[in-house]
C-alpha positions as a Markdown table, in Angstrom:
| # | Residue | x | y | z |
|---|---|---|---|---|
| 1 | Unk | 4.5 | 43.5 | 11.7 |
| 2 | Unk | 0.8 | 43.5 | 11.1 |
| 3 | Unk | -1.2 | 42.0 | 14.0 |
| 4 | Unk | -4.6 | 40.4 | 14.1 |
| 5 | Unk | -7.7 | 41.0 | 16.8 |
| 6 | Unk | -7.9 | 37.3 | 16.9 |
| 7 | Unk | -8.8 | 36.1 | 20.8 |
| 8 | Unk | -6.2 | 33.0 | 20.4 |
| 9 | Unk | -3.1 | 35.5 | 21.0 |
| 10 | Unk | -1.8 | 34.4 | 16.9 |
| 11 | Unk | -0.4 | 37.5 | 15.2 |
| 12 | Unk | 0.0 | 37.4 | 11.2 |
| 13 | Unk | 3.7 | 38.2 | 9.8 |
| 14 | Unk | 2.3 | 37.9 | 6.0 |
| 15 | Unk | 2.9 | 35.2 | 3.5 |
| 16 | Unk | 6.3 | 33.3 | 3.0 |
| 17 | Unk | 7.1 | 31.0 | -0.1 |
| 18 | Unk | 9.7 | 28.2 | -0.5 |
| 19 | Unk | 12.1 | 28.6 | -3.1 |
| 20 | Unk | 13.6 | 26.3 | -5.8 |
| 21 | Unk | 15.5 | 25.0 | -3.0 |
| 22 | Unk | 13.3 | 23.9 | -0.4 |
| 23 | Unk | 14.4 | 27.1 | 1.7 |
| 24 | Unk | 11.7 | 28.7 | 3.8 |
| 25 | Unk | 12.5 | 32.1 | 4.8 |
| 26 | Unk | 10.8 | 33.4 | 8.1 |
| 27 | Unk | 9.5 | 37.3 | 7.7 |
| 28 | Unk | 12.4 | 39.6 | 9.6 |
| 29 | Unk | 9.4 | 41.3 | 11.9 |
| 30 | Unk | 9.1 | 37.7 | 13.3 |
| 31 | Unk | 12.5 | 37.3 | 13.6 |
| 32 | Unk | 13.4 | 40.2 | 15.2 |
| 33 | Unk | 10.3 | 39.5 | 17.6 |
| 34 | Unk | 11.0 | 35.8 | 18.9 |
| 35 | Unk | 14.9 | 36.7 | 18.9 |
| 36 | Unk | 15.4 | 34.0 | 15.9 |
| 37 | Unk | 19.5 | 34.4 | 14.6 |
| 38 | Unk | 21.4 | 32.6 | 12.2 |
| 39 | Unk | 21.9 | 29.0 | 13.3 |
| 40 | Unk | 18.4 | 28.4 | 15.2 |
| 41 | Unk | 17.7 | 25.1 | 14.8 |
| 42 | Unk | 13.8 | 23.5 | 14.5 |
| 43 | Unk | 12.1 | 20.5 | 15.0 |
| 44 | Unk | 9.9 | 20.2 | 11.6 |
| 45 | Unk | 6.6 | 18.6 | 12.6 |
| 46 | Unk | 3.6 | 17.4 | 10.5 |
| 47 | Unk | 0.1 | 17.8 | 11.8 |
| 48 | Unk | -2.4 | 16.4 | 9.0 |
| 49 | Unk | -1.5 | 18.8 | 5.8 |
| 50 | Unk | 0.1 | 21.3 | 8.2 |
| 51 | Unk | 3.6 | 21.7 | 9.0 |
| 52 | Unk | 4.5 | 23.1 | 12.8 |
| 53 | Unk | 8.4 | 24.5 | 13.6 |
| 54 | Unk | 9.6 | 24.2 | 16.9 |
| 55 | Unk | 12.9 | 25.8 | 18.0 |
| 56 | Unk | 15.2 | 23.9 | 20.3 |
| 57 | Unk | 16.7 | 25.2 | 23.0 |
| 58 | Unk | 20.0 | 25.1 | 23.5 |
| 59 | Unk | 21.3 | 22.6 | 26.2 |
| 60 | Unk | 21.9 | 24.1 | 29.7 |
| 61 | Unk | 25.4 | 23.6 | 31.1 |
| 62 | Unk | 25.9 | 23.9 | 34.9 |
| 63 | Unk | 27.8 | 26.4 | 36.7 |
| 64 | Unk | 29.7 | 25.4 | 39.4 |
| 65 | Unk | 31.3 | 27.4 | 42.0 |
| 66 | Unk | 33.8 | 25.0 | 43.1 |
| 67 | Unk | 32.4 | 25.0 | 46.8 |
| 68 | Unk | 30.0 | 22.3 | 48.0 |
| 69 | Unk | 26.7 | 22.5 | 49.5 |
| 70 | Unk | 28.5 | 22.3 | 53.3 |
| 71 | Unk | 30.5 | 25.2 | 52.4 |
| 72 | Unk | 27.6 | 27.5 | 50.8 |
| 73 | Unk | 25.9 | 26.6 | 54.2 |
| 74 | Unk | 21.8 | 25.8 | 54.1 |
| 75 | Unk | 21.0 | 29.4 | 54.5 |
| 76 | Unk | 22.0 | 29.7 | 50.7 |
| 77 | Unk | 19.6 | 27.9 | 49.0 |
| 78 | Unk | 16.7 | 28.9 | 51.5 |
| 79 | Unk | 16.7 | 32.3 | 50.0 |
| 80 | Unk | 18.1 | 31.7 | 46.4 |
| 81 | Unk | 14.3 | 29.5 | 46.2 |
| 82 | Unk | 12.4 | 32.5 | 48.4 |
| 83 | Unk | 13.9 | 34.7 | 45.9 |
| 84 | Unk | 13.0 | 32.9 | 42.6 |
| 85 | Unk | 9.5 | 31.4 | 44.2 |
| 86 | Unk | 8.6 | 33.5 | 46.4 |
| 87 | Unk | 8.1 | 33.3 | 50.6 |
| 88 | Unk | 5.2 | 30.7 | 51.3 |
């Protein structure tokens, strides 16, 4: 990975060229950086003559305990919040 100076926090991975298939391949130092595996899925977005991928997130699925909010008692969610936002 070869990094820039640049002020705006953009890092340069090198140049990457689409094949006679339309296939894009992303450098393996960016990759490896941002976590990117077989199967990530992106948004393709056009700004002007410039082309922007977004990766989308997985959906979130919820975990449930079983119990109810009576049962966890009020206590429970008092600190689970204190301890993700902070005491205020």
């Amino acid at each position: 990975m070869s990094s820039t100076d640049d002020p705006s926090g953009e890092e340069e991975y090198g140049e990457a060229k689409i094949n006679e298939r339309g296939r894009l391949t992303i450098p393996k130092a960016l990759r490896d950086d941002l976590r990117i595996e077989d199967g990530t899925t992106f948004t393709v977005i056009r700004e002007g003559t410039s082309i922007r991928l977004v990766r989308q997130l997985p959906e979130l699925q919820t975990v449930s305990s079983g119990k109810d909010r009576d049962e966890w008692g009020e206590e429970a969610f008092r600190d689970a919040g204190e301890a993700t936002f902070g005491g205020r």
